[in-house]
Legacy VTK file of the C-alpha trace (Angstrom):
# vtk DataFile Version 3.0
C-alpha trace
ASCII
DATASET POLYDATA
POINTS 505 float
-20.074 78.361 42.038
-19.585 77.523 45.834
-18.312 80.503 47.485
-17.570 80.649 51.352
-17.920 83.602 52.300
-15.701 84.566 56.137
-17.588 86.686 58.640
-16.212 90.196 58.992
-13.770 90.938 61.604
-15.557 92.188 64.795
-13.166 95.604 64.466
-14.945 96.052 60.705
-17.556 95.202 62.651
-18.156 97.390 65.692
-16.923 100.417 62.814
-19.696 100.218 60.391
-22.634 103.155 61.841
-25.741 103.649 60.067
-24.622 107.299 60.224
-22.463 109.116 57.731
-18.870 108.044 58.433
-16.042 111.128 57.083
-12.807 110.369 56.454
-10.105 112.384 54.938
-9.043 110.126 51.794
-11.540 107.493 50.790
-9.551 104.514 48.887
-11.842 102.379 46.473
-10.577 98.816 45.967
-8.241 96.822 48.247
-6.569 95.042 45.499
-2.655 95.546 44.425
-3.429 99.335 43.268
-5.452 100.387 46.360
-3.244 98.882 49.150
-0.651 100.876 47.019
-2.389 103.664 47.759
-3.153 103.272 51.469
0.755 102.583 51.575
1.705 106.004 50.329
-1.054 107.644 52.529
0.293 105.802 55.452
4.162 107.199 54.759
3.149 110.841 53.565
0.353 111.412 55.644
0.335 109.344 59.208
-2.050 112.010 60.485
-4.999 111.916 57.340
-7.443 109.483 58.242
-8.746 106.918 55.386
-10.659 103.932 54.625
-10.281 100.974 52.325
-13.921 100.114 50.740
-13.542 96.827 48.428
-16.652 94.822 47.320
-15.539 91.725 47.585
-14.823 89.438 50.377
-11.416 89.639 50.968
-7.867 91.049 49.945
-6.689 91.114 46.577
-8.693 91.956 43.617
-7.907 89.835 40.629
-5.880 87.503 42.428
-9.109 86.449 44.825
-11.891 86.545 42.395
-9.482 83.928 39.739
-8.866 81.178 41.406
-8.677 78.849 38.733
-5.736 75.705 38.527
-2.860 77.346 37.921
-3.644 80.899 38.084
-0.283 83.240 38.001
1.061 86.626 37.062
1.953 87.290 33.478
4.223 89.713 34.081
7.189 89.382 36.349
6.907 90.075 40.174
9.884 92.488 40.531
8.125 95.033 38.497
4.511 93.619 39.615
5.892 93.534 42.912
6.370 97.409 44.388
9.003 99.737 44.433
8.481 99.932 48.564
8.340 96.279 49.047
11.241 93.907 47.708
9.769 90.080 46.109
11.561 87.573 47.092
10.130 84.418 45.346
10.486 83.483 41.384
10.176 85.834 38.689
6.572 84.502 37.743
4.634 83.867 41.110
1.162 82.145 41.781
-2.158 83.728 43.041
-1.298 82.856 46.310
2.360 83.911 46.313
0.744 87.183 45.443
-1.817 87.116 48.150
0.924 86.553 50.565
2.722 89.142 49.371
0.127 91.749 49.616
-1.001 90.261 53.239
2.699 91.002 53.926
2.176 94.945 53.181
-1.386 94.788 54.596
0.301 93.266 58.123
3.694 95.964 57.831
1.604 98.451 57.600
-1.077 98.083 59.885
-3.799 98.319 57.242
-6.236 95.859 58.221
-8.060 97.845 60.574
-8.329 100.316 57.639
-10.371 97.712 55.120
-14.083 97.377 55.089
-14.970 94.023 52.650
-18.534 93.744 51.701
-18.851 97.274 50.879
-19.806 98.171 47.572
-19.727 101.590 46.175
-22.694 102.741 44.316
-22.933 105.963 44.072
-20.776 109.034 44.520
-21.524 113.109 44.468
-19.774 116.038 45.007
-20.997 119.049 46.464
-18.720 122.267 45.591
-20.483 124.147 48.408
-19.093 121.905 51.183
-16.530 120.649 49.272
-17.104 117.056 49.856
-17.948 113.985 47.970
-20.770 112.047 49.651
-20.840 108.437 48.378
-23.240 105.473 48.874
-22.319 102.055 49.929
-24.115 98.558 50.177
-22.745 96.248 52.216
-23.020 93.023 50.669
-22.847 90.437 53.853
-25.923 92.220 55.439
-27.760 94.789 52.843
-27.081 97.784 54.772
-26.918 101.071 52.995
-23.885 103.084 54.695
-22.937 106.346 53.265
-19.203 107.456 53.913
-18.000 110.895 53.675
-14.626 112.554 52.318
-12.639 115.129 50.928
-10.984 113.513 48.221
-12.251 110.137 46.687
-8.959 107.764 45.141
-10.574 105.205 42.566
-8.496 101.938 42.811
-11.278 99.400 41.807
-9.277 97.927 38.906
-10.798 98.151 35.600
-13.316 95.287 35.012
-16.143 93.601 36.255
-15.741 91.100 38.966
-18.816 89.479 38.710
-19.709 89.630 35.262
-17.381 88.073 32.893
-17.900 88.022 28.720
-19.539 85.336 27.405
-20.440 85.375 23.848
-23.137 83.104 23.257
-22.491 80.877 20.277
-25.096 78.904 18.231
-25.926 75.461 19.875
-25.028 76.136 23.235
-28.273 75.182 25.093
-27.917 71.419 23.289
-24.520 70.337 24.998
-24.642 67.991 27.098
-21.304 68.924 28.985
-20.348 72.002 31.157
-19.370 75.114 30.442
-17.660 77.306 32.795
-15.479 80.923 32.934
-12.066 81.266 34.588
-13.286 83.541 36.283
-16.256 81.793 38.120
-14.526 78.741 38.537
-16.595 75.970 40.580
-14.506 75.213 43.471
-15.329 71.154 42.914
-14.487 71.111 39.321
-12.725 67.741 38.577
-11.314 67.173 35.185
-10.077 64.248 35.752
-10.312 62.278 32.823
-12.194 64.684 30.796
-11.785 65.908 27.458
-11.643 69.726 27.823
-12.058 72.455 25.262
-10.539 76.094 26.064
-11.974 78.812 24.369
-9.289 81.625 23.997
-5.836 82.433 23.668
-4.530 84.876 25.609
-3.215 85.152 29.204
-5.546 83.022 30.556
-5.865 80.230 28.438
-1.655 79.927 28.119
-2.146 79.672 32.010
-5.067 77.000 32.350
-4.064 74.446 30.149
-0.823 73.528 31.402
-2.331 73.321 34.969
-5.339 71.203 33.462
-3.433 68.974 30.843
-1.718 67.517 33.767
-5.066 64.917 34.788
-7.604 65.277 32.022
-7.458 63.099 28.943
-7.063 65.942 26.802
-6.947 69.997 26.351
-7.602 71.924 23.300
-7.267 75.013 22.343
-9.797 76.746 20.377
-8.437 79.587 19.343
-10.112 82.341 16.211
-7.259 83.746 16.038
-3.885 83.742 17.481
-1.378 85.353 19.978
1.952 86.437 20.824
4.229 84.313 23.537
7.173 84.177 25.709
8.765 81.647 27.374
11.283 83.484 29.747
12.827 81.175 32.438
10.997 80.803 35.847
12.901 82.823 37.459
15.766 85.316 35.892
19.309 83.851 35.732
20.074 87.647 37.473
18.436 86.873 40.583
19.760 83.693 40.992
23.564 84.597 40.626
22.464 87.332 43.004
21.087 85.640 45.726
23.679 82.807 45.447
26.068 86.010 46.590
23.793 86.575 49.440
23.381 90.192 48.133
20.693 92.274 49.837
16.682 91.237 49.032
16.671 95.239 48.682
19.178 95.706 46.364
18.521 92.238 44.675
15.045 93.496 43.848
16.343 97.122 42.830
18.350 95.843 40.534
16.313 92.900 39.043
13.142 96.076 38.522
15.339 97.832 36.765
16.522 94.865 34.143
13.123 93.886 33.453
11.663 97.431 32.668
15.225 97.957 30.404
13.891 94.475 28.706
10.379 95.535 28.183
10.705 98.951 27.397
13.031 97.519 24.372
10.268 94.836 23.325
7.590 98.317 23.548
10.225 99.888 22.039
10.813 97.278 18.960
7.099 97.151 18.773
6.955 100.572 17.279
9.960 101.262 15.348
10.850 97.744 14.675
7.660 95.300 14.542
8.876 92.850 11.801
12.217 92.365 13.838
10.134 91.540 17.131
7.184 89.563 14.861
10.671 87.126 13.507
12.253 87.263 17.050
9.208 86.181 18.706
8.370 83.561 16.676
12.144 82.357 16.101
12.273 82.186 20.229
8.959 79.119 20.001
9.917 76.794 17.052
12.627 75.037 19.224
9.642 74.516 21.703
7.337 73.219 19.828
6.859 69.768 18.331
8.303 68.554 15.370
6.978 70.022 12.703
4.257 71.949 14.288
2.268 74.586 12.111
3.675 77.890 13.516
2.655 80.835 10.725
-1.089 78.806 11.139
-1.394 78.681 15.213
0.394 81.335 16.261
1.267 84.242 13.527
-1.301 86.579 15.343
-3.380 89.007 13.309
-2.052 91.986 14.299
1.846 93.600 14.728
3.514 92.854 18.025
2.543 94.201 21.512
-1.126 95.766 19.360
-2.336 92.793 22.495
-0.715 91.710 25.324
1.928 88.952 24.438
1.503 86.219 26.647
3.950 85.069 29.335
4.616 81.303 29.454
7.356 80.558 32.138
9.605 77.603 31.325
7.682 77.081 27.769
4.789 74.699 29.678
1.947 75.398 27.452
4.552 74.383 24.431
5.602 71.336 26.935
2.399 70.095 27.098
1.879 70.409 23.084
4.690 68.346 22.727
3.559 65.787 25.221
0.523 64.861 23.099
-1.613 66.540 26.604
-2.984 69.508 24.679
-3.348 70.567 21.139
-4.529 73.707 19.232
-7.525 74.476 16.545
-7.316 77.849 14.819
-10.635 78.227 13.379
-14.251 79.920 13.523
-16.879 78.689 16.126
-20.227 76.979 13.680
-21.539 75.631 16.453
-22.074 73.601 20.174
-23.041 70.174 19.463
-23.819 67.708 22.110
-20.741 66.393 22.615
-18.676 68.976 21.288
-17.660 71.927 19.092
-18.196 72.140 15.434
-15.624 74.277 13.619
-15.871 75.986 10.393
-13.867 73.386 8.826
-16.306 70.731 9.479
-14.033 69.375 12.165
-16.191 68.113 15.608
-14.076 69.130 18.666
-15.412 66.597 21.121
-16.119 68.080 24.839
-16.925 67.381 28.249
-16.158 70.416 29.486
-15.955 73.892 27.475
-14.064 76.778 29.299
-14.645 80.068 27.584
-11.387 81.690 28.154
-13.267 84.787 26.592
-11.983 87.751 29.133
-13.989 90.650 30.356
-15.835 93.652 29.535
-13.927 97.114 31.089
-16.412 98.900 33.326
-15.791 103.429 33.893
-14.599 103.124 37.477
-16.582 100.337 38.960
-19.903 101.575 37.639
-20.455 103.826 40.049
-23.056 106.557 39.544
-21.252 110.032 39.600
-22.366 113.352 40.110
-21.435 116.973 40.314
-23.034 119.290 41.739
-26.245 117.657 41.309
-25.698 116.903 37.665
-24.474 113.269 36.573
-21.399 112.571 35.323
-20.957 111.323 31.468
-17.417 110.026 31.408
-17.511 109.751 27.697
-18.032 113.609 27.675
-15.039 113.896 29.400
-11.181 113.681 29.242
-8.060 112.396 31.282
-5.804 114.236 33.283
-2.705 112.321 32.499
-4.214 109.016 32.876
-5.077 109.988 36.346
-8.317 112.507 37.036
-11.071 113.201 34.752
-12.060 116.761 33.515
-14.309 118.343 35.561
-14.176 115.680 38.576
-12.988 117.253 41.614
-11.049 115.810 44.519
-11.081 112.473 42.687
-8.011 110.171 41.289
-7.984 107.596 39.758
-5.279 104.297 39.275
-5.232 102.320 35.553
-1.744 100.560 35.082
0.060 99.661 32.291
-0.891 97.209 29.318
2.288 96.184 28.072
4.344 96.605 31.359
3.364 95.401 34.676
0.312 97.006 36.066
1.727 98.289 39.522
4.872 100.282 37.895
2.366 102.726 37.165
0.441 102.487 40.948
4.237 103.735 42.168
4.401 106.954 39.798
0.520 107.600 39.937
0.572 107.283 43.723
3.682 109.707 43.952
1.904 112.293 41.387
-1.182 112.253 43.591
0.636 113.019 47.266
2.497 115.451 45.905
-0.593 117.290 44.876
-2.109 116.513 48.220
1.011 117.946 49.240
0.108 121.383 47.019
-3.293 121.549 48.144
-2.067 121.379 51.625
0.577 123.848 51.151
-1.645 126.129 49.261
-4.812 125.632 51.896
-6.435 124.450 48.851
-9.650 122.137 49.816
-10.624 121.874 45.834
-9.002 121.106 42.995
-10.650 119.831 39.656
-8.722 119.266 36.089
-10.033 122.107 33.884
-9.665 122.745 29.998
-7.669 125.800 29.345
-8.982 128.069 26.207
-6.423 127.031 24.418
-7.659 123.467 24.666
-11.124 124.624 23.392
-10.832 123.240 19.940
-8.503 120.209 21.041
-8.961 116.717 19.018
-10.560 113.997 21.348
-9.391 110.625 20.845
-11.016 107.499 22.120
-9.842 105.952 25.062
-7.250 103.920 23.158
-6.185 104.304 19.712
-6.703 100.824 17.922
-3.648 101.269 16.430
-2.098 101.271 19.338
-3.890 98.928 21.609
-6.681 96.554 20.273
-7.621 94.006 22.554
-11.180 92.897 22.454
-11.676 93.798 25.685
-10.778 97.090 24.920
-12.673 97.727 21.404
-15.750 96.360 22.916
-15.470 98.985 25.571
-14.325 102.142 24.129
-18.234 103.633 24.154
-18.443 103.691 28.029
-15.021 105.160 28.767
-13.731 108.819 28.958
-11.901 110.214 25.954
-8.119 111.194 25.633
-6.935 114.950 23.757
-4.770 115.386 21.505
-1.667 116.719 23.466
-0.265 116.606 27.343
-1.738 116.579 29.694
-4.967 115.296 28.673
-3.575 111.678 27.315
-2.628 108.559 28.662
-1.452 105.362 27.481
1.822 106.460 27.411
4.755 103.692 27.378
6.414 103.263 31.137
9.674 104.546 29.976
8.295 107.468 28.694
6.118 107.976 32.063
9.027 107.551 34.525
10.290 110.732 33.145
7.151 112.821 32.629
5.170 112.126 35.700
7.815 112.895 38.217
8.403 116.476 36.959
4.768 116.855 35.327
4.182 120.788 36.458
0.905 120.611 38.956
0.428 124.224 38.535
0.361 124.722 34.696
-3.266 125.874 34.784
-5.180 122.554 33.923
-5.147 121.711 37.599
-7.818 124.188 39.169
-7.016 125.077 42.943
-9.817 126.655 44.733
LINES 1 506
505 0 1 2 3 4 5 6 7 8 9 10 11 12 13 14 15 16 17 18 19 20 21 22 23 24 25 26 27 28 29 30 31 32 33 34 35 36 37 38 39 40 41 42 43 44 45 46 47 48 49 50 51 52 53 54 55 56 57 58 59 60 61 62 63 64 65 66 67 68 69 70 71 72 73 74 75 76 77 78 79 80 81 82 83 84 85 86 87 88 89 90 91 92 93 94 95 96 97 98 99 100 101 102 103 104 105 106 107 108 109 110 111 112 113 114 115 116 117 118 119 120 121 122 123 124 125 126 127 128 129 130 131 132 133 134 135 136 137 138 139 140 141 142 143 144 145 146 147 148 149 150 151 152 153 154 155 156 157 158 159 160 161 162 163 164 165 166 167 168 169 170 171 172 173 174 175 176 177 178 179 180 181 182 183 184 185 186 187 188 189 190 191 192 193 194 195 196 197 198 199 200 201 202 203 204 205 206 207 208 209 210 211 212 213 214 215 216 217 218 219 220 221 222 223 224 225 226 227 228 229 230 231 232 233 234 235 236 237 238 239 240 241 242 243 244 245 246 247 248 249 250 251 252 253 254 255 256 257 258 259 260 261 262 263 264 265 266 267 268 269 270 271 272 273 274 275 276 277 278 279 280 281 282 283 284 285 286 287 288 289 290 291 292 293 294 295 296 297 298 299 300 301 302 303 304 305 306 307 308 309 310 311 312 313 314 315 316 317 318 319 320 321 322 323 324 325 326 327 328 329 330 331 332 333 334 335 336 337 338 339 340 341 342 343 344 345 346 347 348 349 350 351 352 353 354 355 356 357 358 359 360 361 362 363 364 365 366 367 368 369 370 371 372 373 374 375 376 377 378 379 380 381 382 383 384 385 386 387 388 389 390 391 392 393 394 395 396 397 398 399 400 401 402 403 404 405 406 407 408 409 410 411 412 413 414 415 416 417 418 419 420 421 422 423 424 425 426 427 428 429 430 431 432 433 434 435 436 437 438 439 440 441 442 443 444 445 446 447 448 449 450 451 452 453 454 455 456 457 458 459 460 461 462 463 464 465 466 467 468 469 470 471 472 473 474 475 476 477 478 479 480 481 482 483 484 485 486 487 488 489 490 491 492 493 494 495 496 497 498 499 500 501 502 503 504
């Protein structure tokens, strides 16, 4: 992959010092959960110094490491969007409508001066005796080692590996003769012109590439083991339309629009649980008119599993079902015998010819960047430990975290954490607390750990392939998570900060 990578800003510049740099609140990540972050530090505390550390080379997180054709949200932007900042664009937005929207809050709130890029973190320790965390940086555009200094560390790296996608490796693969590439490492002079392309997957991504691609190869198939849940909401809400054709207030326009697309989802999350065969025969009723004429539906897309057990995937307008009618892209729901030369053999027998191969196979969820932790000189096993609400680890002082939502649009839950988190900067303050840490009461002694996420209620691959390096959940509050976002919006707002699993020292 050709990458071009811009040379840093002579302000990030002349700020680097091979000496230890301390700053009040260090933010990990300047993606849409740590500019979130810097936001509500910015508001609540103008006088706390911070920095932004983010590994990459630029802005953004997800939505600049995927650059794929047609790359987009999957959830809509007025809940993706935040509660600070109204979106005014279409419901479902491109990378770069994102981009520019976070370069918007970046630029409002005069955080660019605030962002180091290059800088990754790889290591972090605390030390109770001076009450700081002392954490270790590379900085990628020159190899320096920089160590930064703070008194409370605010994870926002996202949850997977940038760099290292998953790629199974299937049986045959060193014999074909065509390419074989991963969203997200796309080559920047990919042309599929022509080509006959085979897209392995069928989630988020793949619903999102092969409309994009269909429109200039020769053909687009989707290999699929087994498959998922859709929906094909309009491009942009019939809501927000009659509202802006009243000229009513971006502010209140995007107020109100947040608020009918949580009621919507928190009834699908809510249907998912009490009411799964109802949402299975809605969800499926909602494609047939979409697809072609008489199209295999309980074979290529009656998933596996009850509705919402996996994200369902968004496809605005219907386009991956437009361009399965249009003859431009078809499915194969089968098992993976082997790469050919020209092709994929399925378990059928059937040859899936190939040019290209895109394995639309996701990613592996890395424990807060893989950073190397410590305590007091002793290293940190997170899958010893257990959440604080979804938001600090037991036994981890002075550090927060940020994980959004599965079901509902990641950055609800970067409002509500980020509120949680100054108000018990807030407490601390108040209090002239410089220390507090998440700490098992006795009467938590015995308590049940859970994995990270109940299969039962989550069960993504990505997730069941990852459960062994992640921290464990309890069996009662506060030491879960995974909690639905209508349930949240009432619990974290009055969640008591001072019920004796927060530690003040």
């Amino acid at each position: 992959m050709t990458t071009t990578i811009a040379p840093a800003p002579a302000q990030e510049r002349r700020s680097d010092r091979s000496e230890p740099q301390h700053v009040d609140v260090l933010v990990v990540g300047a993606g849409v959960s740590g500019i979130g972050a810097a936001h509500h530090l910015r508001e609540r505390f103008p006088d706390r110094s911070f920095v932004i550390l983010d590994a990459q080379d630029n802005r953004g997180g997800t939505w600049w490491t995927h650059r794929y054709p047609g790359v987009r949200s999957d959830s809509d932007l007025f809940t993706y969007g935040y509660r600070f900042k109204p979106w005014r664009g279409p419901s479902i937005a491109a990378g770069e409508e994102i981009l520019g929207y976070l370069d918007e809050v970046i630029a409002e709130d005069d955080l660019a001066g605030h962002i180091r890029y290059h800088h990754r973190v790889t290591a972090a320790s605390w030390s109770t005796e001076n009450r700081r965390w002392t954490v270790e940086v590379t900085r990628g555009d020159t190899g320096e080692q920089l160590r930064f200094i703070t008194d409370f560390l605010w994870m926002c790296q996202g949850y997977y590996n940038h760099t290292r996608p998953h790629r199974p490796h299937w049986e045959g693969m060193d014999r074909f003769q065509g390419l074989v590439v991963h969203p997200q490492q796309w080559p920047e002079d990919l042309d599929l012109t022509g080509k006959r392309i085979v897209v392995i997957g069928s989630g988020s991504t793949a619903a999102t590439l092969i409309p994009a691609i269909a429109r200039e190869a020769e053909h687009v198939t989707m290999l699929q083991r087994s498959p998922s849940y859709f929906l094909a909401p309009p491009l942009t809400h019939e809501l927000a339309v009659t509202l802006r054709s009243l000229d009513i207030p971006e502010d209140w326009t995007h107020e109100i629009l947040r608020r009918a697309y949580s009621a919507e989802f928190n009834e699908l999350a809510r249907l998912s649980h009490e009411a799964p065969d109802e949402l299975h025969t809605f969800l499926m009723e909602s494609m047939r008119p979409l697809l072609p004429e008489g199209f295999d539906i309980d074979k290529h897309f009656t998933p596996r599993y009850r509705p919402w057990q996996q994200r369902i995937a968004i496809v605005p307008e219907g386009d991956l079902f437009a361009a399965l009618r249009e003859g431009k892209a078809s499915i194969v729901t089968d098992t993976i015998e082997t790469f050919t030369e020209t092709g994929i053999r399925v378990g059928s027998g059937e040859e899936v010819p190939a040019d290209v191969v895109v394995s639309a196979t996701g990613f592996d969820l890395s424990a807060f960047g893989d950073v190397d932790f410590s305590v007091d000189g002793e290293p940190v096993a997170f899958p010893e430990r257990v959440t604080w609400r979804g938001i600090m680890i037991s036994g981890v002082p002075n550090m927060a975290y940020v994980f959004g939502y599965f079901r509902h649009s990641w950055t609800l839950r970067v409002d509500l954490v980020c509120d949680l988190v100054i108000r018990m900067l807030t407490l601390m303050q108040d209090r002239g607390a410089t220390m507090v840490v998440p700490t098992l009461r006795p009467e938590d002694a015995g308590m049940q750990l859970r994995p990270w996420s109940d299969p039962e209620n989550f069960n993504a691959g990505y997730v069941l392939r990852s459960q062994h390096v992640l921290f464990k959940q309890g069996d009662r509050e506060p030491w879960t998570h995974m909690l639905e976002h209508a349930q949240e919006a009432e619990i974290l707002p009055k969640a008591d900060l001072e019920d004796g699993t927060l530690v003040y020292r």
